[in-house]
LOBA-471462 format. One record per residue (C-alpha): x, y, z. Coordinates in pm, whole numbers, padded with zeros to 5 digits, always signed. Each point is the difference from the previous one (the first is absolute). Layout:
N
XYZ ...
***
This chain:
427
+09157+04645+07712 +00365+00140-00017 -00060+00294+00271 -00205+00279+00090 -00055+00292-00261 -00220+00301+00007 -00347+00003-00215 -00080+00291-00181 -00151+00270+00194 -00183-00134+00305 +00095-00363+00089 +00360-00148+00165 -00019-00409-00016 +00161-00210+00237 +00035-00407-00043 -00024-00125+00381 -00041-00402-00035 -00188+00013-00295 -00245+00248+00054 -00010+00379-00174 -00035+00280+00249 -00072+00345-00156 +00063+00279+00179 -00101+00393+00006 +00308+00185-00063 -00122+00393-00057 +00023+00225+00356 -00126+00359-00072 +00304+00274+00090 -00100+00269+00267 -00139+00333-00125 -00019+00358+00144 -00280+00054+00256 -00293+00141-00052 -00131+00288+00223 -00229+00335-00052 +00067+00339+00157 -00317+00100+00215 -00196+00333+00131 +00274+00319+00128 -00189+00068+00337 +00088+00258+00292 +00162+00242-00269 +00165+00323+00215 +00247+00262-00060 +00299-00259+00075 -00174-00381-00034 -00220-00231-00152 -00121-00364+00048 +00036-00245-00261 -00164-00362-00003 +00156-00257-00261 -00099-00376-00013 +00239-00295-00175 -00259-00198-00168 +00233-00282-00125 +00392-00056+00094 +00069-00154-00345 +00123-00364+00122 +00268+00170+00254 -00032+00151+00338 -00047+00324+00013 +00329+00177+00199 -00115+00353-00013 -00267+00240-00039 -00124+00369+00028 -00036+00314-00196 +00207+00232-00191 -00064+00342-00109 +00084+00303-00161 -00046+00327-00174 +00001-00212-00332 -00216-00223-00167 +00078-00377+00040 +00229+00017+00322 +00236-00253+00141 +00198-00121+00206 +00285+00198-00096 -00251+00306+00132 -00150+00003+00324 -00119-00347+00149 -00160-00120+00332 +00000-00407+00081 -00316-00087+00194 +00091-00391+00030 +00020-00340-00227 -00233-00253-00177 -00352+00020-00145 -00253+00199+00133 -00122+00374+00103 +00252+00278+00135 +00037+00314+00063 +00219+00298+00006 +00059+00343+00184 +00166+00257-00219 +00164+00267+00149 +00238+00286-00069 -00211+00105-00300 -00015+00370-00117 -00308+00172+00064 -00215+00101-00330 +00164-00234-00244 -00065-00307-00191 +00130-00328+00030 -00008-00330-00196 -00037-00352+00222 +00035-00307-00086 -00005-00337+00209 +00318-00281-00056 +00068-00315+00080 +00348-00208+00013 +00010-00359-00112 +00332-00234-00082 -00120+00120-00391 +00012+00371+00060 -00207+00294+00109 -00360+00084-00093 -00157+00321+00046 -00444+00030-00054 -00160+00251-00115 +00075+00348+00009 -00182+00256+00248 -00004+00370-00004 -00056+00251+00290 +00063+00340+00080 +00103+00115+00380 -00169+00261+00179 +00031+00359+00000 +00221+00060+00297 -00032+00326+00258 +00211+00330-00077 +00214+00134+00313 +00084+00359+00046 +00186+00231+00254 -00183+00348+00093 +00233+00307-00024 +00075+00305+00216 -00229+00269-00020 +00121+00294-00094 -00132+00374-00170 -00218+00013+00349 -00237+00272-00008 -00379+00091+00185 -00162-00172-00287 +00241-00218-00176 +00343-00243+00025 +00167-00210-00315 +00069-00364+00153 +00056-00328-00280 +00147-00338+00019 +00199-00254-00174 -00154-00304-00117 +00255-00325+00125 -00190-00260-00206 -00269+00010-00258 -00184-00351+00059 +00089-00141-00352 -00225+00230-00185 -00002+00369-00103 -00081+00275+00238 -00303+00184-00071 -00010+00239+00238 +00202+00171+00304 -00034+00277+00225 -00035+00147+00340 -00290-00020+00242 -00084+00199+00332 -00250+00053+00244 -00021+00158+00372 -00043-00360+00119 +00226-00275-00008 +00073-00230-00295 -00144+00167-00255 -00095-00184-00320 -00150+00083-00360 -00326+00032+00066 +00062+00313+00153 +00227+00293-00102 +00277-00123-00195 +00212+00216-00312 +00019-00257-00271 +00319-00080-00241 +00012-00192-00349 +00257-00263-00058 +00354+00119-00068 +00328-00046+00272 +00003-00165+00271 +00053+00274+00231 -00237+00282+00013 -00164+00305+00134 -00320+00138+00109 -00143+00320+00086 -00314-00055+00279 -00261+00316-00023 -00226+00149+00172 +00165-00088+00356 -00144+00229+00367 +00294+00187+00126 +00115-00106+00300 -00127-00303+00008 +00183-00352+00041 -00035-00260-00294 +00104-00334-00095 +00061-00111-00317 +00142-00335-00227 +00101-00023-00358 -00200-00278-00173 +00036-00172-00342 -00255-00259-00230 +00064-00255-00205 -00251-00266-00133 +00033-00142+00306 -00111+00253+00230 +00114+00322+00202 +00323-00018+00282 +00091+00291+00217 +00364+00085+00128 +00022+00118+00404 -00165+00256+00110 +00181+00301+00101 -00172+00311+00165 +00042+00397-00040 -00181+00314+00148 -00121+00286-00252 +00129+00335+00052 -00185+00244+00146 -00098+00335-00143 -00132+00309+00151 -00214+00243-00136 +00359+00124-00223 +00093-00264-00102 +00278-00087+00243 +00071-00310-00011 +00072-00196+00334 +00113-00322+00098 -00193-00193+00268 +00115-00326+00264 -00206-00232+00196 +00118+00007+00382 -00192-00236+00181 -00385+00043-00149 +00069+00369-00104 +00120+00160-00296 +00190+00260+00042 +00154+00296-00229 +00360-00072-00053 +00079+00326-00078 -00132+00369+00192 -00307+00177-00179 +00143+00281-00238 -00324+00148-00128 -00092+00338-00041 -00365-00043-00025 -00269-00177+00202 -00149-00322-00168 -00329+00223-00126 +00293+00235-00184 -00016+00296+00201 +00373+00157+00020 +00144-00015+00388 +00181+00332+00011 +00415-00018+00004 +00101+00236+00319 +00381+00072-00018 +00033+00340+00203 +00021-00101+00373 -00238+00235+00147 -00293-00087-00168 +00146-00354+00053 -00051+00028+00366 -00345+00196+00023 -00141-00233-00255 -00358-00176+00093 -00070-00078-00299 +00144-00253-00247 +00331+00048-00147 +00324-00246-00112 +00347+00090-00088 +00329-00178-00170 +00249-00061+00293 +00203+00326+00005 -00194+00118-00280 +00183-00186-00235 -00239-00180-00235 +00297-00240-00100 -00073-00185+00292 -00365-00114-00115 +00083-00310-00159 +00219-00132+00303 -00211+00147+00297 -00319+00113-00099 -00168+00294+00138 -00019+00156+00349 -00363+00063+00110 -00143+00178+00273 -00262-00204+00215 -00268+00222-00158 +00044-00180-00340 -00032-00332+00152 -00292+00121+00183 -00211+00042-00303 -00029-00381-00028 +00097+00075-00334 +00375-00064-00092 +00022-00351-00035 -00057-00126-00387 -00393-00200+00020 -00061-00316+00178 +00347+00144+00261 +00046+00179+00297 +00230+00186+00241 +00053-00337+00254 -00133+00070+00355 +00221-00063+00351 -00173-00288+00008 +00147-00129-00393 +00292+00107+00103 +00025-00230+00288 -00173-00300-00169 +00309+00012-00204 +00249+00066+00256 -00092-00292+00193 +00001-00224-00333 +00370+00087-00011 +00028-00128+00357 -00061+00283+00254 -00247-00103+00281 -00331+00163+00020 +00077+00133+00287 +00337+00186-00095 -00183+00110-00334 -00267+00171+00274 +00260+00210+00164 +00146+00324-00145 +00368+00132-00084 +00273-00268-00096 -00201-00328-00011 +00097-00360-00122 +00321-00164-00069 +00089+00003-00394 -00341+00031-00119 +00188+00335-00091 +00262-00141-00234 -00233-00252-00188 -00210+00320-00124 +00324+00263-00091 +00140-00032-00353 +00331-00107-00063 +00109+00313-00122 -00046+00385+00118 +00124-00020+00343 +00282+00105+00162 +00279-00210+00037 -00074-00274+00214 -00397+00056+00000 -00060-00207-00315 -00330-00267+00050 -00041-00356-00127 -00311+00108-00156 -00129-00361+00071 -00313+00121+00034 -00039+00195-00348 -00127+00315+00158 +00297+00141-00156 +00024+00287+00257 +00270+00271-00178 +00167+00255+00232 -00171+00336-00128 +00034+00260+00310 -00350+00189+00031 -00111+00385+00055 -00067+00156+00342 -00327+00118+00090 +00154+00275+00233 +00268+00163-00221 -00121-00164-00341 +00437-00109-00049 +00074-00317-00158 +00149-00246+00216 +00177-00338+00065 +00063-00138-00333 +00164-00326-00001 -00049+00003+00407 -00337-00013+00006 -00346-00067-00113 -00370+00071+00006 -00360-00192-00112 -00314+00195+00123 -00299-00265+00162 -00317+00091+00209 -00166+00340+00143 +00106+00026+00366 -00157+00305+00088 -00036+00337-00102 +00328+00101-00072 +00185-00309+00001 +00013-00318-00175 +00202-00313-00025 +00274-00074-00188 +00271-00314-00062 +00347+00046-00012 +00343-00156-00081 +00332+00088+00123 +00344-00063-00157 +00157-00087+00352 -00351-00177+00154 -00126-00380-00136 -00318+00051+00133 -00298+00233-00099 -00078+00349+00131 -00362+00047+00112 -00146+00373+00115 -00178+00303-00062 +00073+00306-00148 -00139+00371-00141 -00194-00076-00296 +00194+00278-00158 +00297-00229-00038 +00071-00125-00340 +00015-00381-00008 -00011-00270-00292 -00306-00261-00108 -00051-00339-00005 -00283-00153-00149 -00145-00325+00075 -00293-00148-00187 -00326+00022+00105 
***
């Protein structure tokens, strides 16, 4: 033979000392790998779990493998991807940073020396994620009503179907009891609550749905305004475990609407047994800044106070006194008692210069003077002030009262002729 050639197709012969040696020349070329996409498991508002599995590497090792997904069909790896490993076999992959309520498109690859291979395609929608929302001020208080709202900070993916305001007496109240109910529309909102006791402390949240469920903002807390048997309107402060009138009674009737009779001349003033009230120096201007000046006959009806309220007793009086840090046995002695007890409970505004309070307490004690029992003359405004308490005996009873130029808190008797101002604490 003259040298080796090439048979057609399938056989290479060789001479090798005078034998013929045929040999297998066709080697198959590596191909993509083969792999599927498997179950989406653990779906959430944010993740998913993905299992993929390279079947076959295609004559070449494997270098690379995972999933890559997307909003649209047939992703890749110029989308999202996530390696999980190399070679043939199972795998799997944690998803994250996914958008809550949408679909997404998945689809397993694999990396050879050929190219990439992706399997199957999978489809799977996130869940619906939770709304936030921030509660509002209240606002528009009233005895039976206030307007609070919110502002909804994230919707959860999907649409909001409902928002509002919700409100109970107790603490963290929720939908299932009272609650004023919005449709969709902006984010931030408002919402009248109904139907509300006067003078009575609530707590309420602004809440908001999706297909998800219900979330509620903080909680913020307000007290109703109180109204007497007018209408008056009053506002009210917890001191310690008592709620107190911020403001002195101005009502001209007792709370079953019988008129108290206004007394301006002084002589009938000072013979007076009998019920009666007056404007401090008969100027009814002064009503909606001091309230009225009543004789200790009007407060002795049991009857001045709006319902469910009450003139306080020495005894109230000194249950709050010693919550703003007298000692119980300074708040049982009489005249100038305490240390600045006085201060915390006078305004910041009505007093004479230098006599100004902190009003740290709330009491909001304004400087309003009072009438004298002996001569019926109005005295002491901006020096001094007056709140009538208990019976002491037949002609006297005991008052409170506040100096401009004294931090602590007056306690004595006097002619229950005199004209002082109410408190009211609740019942």
């Amino acid at each position: 033979m003259s040298g080796n050639r090439k048979l057609p197709g399938i056989f290479l012969l060789i001479s090798l000392c005078g034998f013929i040696i045929p040999f297998n020349s066709c080697v198959e070329d590596p191909t993509l790998a083969v792999l599927t996409t498997g179950q989406v498991s653990e779906i959430t508002i944010s993740s998913a779990v993905i299992i993929g599995e390279v079947t076959k590497d295609g004559g070449a090792a494997v270098t690379a493998r995972g999933i890559c997904w997307g909003t649209e069909v047939m992703p890749d790896l110029a989308d999202n991807f996530k390696a999980s490993g190399t070679g043939l076999g199972e795998f799997t992959c944690s998803l994250d940073g996914l958008d809550p309520n949408t679909e997404y498109h998945a689809r397993a690859y694999a990396e050879n020396s050929v190219g990439i291979a992706y399997g199957n395609e999978v489809t799977f929608t996130t869940s619906i994620g939770a709304p936030t929302v921030t509660t509002g001020q209240v606002s528009g208080i009233t005895a039976t009503g206030a307007v609070c709202g919110g502002t909804i900070t994230y919707n959860g993916g999907a649409a909001i179907t409902e928002k509002g305001v919700c409100w109970s007496t107790t603490p963290n109240p929720d939908i299932q009891g009272s609650h004023s109910s919005n449709s969709t529309g902006d984010l931030t909102f408002t919402s009248t609550m109904t139907n509300l006791l006067g003078g009575t402390r609530y707590y309420a949240r602004a809440y908001v749905k999706n297909g998800g469920g219900t979330a509620y903002g903080e909680q913020v807390t307000f007290i109703t305004k109180l109204a007497d048997i007018e209408g008056n309107l009053y506002s009210t402060v917890y001191i310690g475990t008592q709620m107190w009138m911020t403001e002195n009674l101005r009502s001209t009737a007792f709370n079953d609407n019988a008129p108290i009779p206004l007394v301006t001349d002084n002589e009938t003033w000072i013979t007076l047994t009998t019920p009666g009230y007056c404007w401090f120096g008969n100027d009814i201007s002064y009503k909606g800044t001091f309230g009225a000046l009543y004789n200790w006959y009007a407060v002795g009806t049991g009857k001045l106070c709006p319902t469910g309220w009450h003139v306080p007793n020495d005894e109230e009086y000194k249950t709050l006194e010693v919550f703003l840090g007298m000692t119980v046995e300074q708040a049982d002695l009489w005249n100038a008692r305490g240390t600045d007890q006085g201060t915390k409970m006078k305004s910041t505004t009505s007093w004479n210069e230098g006599g100004n309070g902190t009003n740290s307490s709330g009491f909001n004690g304004l400087c309003g003077g009072y009438r004298f029992g002996g001569t019926g003359a109005f005295n002491a405004l901006g020096i001094l002030t007056y709140w009538w308490s208990s019976e002491y005996n037949t002609d006297q009873a005991v008052y409170r009262r506040l100096d401009y130029d004294n931090t602590g808190v007056y306690r004595s008797v006097t002619s229950k002729r005199g004209g002082k101002y109410i408190r009211c604490i609740k019942d």
